[in-house]
mmCIF file of the C-alpha atoms, coordinates in Angstrom:
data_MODEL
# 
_entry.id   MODEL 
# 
loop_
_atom_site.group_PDB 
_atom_site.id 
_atom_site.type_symbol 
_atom_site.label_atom_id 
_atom_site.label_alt_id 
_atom_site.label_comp_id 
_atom_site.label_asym_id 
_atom_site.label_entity_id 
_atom_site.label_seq_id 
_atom_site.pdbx_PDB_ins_code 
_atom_site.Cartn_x 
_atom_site.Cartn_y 
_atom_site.Cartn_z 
_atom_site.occupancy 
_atom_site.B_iso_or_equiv 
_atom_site.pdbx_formal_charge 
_atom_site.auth_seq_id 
_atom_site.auth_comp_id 
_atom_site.auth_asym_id 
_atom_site.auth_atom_id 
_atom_site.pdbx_PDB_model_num 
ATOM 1   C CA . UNK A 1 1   ? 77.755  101.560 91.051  1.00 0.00 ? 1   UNK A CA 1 
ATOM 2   C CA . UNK A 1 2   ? 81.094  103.386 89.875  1.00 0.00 ? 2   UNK A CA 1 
ATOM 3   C CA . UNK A 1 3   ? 83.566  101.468 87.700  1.00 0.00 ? 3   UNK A CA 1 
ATOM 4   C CA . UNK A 1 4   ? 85.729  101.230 90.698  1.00 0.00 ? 4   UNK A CA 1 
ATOM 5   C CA . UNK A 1 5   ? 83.309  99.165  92.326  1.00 0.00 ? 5   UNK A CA 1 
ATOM 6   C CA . UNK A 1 6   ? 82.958  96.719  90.445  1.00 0.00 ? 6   UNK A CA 1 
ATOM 7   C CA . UNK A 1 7   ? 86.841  95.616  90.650  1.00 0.00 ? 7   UNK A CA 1 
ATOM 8   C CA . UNK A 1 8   ? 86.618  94.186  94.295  1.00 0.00 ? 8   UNK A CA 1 
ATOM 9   C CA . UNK A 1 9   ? 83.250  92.841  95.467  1.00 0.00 ? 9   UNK A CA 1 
ATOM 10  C CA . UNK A 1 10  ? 82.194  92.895  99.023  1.00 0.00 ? 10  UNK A CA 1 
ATOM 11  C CA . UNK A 1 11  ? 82.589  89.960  101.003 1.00 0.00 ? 11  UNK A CA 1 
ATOM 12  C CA . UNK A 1 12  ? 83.068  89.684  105.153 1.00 0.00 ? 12  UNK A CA 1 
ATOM 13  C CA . UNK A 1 13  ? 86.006  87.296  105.465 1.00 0.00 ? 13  UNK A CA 1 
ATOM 14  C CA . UNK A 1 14  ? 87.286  84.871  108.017 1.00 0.00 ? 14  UNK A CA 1 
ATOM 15  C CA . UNK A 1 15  ? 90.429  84.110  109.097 1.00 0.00 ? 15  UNK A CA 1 
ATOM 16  C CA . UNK A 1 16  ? 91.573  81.820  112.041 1.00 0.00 ? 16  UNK A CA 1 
ATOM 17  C CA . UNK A 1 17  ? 94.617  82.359  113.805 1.00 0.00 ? 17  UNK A CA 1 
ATOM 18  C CA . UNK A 1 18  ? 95.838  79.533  116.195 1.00 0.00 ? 18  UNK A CA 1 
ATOM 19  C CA . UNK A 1 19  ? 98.373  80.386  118.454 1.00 0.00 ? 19  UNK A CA 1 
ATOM 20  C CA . UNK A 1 20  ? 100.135 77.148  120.086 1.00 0.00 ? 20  UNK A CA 1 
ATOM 21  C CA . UNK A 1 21  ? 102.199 77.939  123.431 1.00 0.00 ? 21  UNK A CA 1 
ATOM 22  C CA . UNK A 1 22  ? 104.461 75.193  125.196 1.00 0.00 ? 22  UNK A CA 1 
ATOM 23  C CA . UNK A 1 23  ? 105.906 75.462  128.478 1.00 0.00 ? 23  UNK A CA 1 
ATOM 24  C CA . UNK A 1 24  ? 108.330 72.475  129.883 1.00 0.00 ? 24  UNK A CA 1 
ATOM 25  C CA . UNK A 1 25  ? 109.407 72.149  133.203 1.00 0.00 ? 25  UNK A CA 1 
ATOM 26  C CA . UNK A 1 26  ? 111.473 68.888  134.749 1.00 0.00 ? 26  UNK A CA 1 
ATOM 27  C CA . UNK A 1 27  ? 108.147 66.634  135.110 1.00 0.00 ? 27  UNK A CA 1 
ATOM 28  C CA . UNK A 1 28  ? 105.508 67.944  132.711 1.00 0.00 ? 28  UNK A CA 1 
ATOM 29  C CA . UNK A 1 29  ? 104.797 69.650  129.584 1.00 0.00 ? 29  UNK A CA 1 
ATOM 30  C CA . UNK A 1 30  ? 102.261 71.576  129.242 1.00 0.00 ? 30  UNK A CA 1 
ATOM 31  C CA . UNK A 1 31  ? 100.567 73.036  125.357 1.00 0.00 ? 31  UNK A CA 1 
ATOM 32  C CA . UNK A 1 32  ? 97.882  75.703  125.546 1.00 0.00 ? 32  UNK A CA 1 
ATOM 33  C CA . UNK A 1 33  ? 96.491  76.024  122.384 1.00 0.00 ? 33  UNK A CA 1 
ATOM 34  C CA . UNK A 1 34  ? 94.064  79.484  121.328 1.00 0.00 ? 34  UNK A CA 1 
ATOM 35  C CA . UNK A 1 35  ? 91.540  80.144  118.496 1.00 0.00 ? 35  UNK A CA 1 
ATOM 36  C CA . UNK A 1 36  ? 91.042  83.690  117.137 1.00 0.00 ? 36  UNK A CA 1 
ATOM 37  C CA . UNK A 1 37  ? 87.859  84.262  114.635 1.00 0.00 ? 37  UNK A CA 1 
ATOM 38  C CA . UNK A 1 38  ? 88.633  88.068  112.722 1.00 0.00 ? 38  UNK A CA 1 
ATOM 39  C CA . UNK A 1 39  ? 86.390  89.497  110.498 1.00 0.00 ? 39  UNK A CA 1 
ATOM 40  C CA . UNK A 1 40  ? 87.500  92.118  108.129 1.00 0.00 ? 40  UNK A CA 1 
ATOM 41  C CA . UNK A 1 41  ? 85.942  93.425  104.701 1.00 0.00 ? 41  UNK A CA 1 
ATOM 42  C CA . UNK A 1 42  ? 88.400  95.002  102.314 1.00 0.00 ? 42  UNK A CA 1 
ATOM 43  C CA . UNK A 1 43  ? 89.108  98.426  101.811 1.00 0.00 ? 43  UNK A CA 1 
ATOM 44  C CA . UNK A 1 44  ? 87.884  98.320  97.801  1.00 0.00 ? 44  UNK A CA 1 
ATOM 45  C CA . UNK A 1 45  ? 84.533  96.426  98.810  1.00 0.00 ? 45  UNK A CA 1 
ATOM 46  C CA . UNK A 1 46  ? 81.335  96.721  96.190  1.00 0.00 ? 46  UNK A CA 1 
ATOM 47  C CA . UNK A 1 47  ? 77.746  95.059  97.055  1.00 0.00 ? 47  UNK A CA 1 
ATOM 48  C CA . UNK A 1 48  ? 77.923  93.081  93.621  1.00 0.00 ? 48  UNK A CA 1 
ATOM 49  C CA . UNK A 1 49  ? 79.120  90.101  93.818  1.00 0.00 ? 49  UNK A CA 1 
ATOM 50  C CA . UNK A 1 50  ? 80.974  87.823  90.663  1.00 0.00 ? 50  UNK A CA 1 
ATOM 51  C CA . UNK A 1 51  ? 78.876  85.068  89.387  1.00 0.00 ? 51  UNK A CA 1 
ATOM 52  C CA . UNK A 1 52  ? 80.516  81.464  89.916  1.00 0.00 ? 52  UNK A CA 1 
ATOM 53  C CA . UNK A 1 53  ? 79.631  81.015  86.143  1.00 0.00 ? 53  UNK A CA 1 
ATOM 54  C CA . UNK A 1 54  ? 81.423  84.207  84.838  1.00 0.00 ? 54  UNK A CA 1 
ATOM 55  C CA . UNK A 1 55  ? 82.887  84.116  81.654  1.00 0.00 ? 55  UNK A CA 1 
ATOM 56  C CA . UNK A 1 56  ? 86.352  86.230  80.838  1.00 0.00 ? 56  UNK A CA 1 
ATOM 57  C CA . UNK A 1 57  ? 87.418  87.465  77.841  1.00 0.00 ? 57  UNK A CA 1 
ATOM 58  C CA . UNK A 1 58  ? 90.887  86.407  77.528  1.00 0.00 ? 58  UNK A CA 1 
ATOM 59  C CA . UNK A 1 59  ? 92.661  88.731  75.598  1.00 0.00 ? 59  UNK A CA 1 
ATOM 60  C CA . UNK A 1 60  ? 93.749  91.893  77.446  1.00 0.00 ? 60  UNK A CA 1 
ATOM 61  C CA . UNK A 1 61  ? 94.357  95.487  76.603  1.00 0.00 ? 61  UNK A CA 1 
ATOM 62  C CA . UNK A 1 62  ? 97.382  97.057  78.114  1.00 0.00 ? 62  UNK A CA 1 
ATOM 63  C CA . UNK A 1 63  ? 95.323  100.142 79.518  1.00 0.00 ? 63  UNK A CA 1 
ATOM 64  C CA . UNK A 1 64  ? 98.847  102.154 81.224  1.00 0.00 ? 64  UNK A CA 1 
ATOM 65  C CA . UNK A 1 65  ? 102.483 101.956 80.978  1.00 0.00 ? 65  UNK A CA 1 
ATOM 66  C CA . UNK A 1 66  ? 103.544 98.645  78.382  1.00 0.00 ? 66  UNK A CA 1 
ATOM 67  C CA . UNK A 1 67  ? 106.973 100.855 76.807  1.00 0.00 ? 67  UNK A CA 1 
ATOM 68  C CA . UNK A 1 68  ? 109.549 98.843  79.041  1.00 0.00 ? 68  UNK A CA 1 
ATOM 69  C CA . UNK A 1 69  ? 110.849 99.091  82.567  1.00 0.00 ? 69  UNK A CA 1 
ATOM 70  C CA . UNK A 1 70  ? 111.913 102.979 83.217  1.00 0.00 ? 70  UNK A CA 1 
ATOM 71  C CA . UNK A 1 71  ? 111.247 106.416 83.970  1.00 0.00 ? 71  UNK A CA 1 
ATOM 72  C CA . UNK A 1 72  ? 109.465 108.174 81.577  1.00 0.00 ? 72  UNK A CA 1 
ATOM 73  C CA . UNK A 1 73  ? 105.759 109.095 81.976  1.00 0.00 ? 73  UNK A CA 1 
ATOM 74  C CA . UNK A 1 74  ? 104.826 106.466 79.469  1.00 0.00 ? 74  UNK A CA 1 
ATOM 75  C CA . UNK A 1 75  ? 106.464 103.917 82.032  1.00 0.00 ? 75  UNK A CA 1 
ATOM 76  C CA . UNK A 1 76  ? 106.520 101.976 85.260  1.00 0.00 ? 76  UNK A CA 1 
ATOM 77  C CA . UNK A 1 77  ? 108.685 100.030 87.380  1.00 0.00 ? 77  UNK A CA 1 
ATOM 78  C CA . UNK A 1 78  ? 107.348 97.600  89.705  1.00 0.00 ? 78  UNK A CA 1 
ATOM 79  C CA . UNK A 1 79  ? 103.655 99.612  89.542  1.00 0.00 ? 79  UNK A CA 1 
ATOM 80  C CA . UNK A 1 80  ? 101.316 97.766  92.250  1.00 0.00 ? 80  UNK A CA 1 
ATOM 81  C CA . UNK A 1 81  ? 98.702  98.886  94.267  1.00 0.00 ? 81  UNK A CA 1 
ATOM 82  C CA . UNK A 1 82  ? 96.497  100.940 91.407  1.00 0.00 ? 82  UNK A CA 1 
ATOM 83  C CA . UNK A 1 83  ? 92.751  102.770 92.145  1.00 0.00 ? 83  UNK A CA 1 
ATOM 84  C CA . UNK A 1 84  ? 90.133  103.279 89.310  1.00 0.00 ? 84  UNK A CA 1 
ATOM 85  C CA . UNK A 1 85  ? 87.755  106.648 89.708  1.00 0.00 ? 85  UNK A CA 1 
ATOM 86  C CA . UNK A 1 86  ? 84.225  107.387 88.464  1.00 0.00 ? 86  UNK A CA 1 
ATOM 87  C CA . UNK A 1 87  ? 86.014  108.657 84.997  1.00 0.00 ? 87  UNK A CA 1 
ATOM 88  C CA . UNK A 1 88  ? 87.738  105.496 84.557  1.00 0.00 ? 88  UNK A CA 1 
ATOM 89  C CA . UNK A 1 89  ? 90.878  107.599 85.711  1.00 0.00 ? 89  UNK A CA 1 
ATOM 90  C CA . UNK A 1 90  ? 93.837  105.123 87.248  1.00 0.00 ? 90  UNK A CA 1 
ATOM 91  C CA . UNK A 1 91  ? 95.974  106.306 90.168  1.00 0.00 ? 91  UNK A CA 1 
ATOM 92  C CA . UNK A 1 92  ? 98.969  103.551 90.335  1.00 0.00 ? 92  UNK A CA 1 
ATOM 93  C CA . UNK A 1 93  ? 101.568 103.116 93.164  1.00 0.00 ? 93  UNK A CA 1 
ATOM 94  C CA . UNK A 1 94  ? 104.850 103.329 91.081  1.00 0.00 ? 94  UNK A CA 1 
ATOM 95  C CA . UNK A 1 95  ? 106.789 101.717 93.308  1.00 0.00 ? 95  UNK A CA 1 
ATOM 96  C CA . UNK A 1 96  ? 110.659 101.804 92.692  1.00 0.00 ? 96  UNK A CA 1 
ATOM 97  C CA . UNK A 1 97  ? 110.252 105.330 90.940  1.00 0.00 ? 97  UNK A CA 1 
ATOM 98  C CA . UNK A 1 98  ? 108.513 106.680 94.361  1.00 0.00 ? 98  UNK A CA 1 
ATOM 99  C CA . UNK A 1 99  ? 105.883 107.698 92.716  1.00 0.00 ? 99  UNK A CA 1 
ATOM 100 C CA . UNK A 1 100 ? 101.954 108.286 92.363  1.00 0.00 ? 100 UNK A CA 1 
ATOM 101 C CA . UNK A 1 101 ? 100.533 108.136 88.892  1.00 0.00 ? 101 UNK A CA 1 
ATOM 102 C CA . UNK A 1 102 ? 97.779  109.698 87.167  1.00 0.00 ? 102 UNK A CA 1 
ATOM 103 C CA . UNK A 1 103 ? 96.585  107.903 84.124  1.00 0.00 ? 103 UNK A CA 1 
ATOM 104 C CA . UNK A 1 104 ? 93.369  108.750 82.267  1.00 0.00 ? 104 UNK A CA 1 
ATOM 105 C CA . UNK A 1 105 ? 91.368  106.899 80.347  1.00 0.00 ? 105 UNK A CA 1 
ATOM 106 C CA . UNK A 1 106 ? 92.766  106.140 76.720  1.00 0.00 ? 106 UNK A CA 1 
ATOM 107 C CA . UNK A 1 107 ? 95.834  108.308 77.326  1.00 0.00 ? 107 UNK A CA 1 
ATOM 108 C CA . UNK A 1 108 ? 99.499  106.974 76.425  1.00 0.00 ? 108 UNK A CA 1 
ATOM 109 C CA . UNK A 1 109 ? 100.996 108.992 78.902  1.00 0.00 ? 109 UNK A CA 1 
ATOM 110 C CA . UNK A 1 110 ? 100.250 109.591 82.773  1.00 0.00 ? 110 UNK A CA 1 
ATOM 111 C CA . UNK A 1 111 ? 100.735 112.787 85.160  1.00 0.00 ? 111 UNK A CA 1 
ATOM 112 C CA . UNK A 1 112 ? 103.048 112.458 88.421  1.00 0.00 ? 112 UNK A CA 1 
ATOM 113 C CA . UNK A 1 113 ? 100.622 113.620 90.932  1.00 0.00 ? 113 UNK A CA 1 
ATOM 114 C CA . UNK A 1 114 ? 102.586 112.786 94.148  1.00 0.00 ? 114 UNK A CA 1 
ATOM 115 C CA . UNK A 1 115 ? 106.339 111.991 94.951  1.00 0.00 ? 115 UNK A CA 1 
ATOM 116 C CA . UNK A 1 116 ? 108.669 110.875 91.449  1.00 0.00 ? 116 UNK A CA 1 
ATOM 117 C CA . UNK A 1 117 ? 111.369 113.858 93.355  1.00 0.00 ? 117 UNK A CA 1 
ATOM 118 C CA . UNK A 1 118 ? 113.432 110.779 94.668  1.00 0.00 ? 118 UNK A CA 1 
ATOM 119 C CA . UNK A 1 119 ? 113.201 108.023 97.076  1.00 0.00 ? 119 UNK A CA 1 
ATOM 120 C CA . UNK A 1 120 ? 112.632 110.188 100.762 1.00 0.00 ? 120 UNK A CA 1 
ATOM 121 C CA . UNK A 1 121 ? 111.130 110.374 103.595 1.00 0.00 ? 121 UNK A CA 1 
ATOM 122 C CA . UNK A 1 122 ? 110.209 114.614 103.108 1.00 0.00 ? 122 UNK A CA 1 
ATOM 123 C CA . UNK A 1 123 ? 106.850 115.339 102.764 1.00 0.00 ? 123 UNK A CA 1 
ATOM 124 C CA . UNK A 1 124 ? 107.234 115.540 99.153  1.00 0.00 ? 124 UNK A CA 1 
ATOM 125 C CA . UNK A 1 125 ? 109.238 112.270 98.930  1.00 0.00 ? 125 UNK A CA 1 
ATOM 126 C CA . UNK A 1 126 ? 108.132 108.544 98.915  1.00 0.00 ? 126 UNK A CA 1 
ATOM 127 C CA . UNK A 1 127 ? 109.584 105.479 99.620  1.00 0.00 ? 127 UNK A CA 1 
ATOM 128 C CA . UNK A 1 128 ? 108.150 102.211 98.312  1.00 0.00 ? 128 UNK A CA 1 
ATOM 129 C CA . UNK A 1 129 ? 104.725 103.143 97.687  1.00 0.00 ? 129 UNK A CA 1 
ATOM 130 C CA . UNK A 1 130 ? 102.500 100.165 97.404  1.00 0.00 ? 130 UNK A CA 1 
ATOM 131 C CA . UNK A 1 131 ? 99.212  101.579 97.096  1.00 0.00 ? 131 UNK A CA 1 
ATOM 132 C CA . UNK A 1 132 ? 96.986  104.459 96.440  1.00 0.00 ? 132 UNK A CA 1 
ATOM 133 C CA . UNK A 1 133 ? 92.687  105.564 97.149  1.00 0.00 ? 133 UNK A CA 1 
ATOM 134 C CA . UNK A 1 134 ? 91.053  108.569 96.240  1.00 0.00 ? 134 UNK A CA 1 
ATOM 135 C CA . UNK A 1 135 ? 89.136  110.318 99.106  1.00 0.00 ? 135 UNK A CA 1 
ATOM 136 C CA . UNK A 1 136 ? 86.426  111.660 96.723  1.00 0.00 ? 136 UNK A CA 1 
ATOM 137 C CA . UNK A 1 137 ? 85.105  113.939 100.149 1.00 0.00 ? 137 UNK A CA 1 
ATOM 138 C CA . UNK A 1 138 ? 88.383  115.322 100.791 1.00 0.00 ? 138 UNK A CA 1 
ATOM 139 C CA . UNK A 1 139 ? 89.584  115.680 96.713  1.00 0.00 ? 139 UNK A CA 1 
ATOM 140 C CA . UNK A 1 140 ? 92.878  113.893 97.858  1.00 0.00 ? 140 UNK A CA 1 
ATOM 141 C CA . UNK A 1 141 ? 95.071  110.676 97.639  1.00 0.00 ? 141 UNK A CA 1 
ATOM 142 C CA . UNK A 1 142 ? 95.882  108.642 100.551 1.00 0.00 ? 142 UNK A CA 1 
ATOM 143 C CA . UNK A 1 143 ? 99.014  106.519 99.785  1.00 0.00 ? 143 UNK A CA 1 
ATOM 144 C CA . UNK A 1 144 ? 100.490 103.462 101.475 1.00 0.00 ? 144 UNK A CA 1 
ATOM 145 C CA . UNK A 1 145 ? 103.896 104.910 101.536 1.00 0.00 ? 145 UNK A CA 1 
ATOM 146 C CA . UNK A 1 146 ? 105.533 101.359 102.243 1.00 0.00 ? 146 UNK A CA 1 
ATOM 147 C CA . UNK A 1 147 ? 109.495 102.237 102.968 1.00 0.00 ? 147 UNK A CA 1 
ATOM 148 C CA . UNK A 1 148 ? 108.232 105.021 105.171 1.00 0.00 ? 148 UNK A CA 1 
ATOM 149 C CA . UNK A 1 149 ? 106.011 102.440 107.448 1.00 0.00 ? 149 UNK A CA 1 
ATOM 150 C CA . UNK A 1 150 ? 103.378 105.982 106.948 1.00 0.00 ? 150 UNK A CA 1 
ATOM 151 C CA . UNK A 1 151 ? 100.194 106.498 105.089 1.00 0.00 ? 151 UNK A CA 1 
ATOM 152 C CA . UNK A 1 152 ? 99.781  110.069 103.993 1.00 0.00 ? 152 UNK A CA 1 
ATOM 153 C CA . UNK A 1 153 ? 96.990  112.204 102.307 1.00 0.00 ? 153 UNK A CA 1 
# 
């Protein structure tokens, strides 16, 4: 399995939604209450699954961005949604610089590879983006372009 696959394992999950409705007229009440089961798997899904006994090392290595809140291509601010490649190769949602980074492995700085020309709603513009794939078929990004309520490739 890819390096990528190994951040999110695989697992069906349930959810239950109940859904309570009154109605009230002069005499009588009335509550209809309704059960939904969904089923979803996430997007970043691998078939390995964590151990319940897993040990962590506890000391982590700041692996992209750690030179203060900005700008610069050494920097983030507010980076969330983030996808690792085969190489090891992190694309991060840079969210209040509108902005897709590219950060390889061991660099100290990362690439722009989409947006970082403003907060916008042109095709070469984001707004918000909160997270980012790579569509290994297709060679592109698809990006959860949040302020724009759009996902684009």
């Amino acid at each position: 399995p890819s390096f990528n696959q190994y951040l999110c394992p695989s697992k069906a999950t349930n959810a239950t939604i109940t859904t309570t409705l009154s109605t009230t007229t002069t005499a009588t009440a009335t509550t209809t209450t309704t059960t939904q089961q969904l089923l979803w798997t996430p997007l970043r899904g691998s078939p390995i699954d964590i151990p319940e006994d897993a040990h962590w090392e506890q000391r982590g290595v700041t692996v992209a961005g750690g030179n203060g809140e900005g700008n610069g291509t050494n920097q983030f601010y507010n980076p969330d949604g983030l996808f690792v490649d085969d190489e090891e190769t992190l694309y991060i949602a840079d969210q209040r610089n509108h902005r897709i980074m590219q950060w390889r492995a061991n660099a100290t700085t990362g690439q722009v590879v989409a947006g970082g020309n403003g907060k916008g709603n042109e095709t070469h513009q984001l707004q918000w983006p909160t997270d980012v794939i790579v569509d290994k078929e297709t060679d592109s990004l698809i990006i959860c372009d949040n302020g724009n309520n759009r996902v684009v490739r």
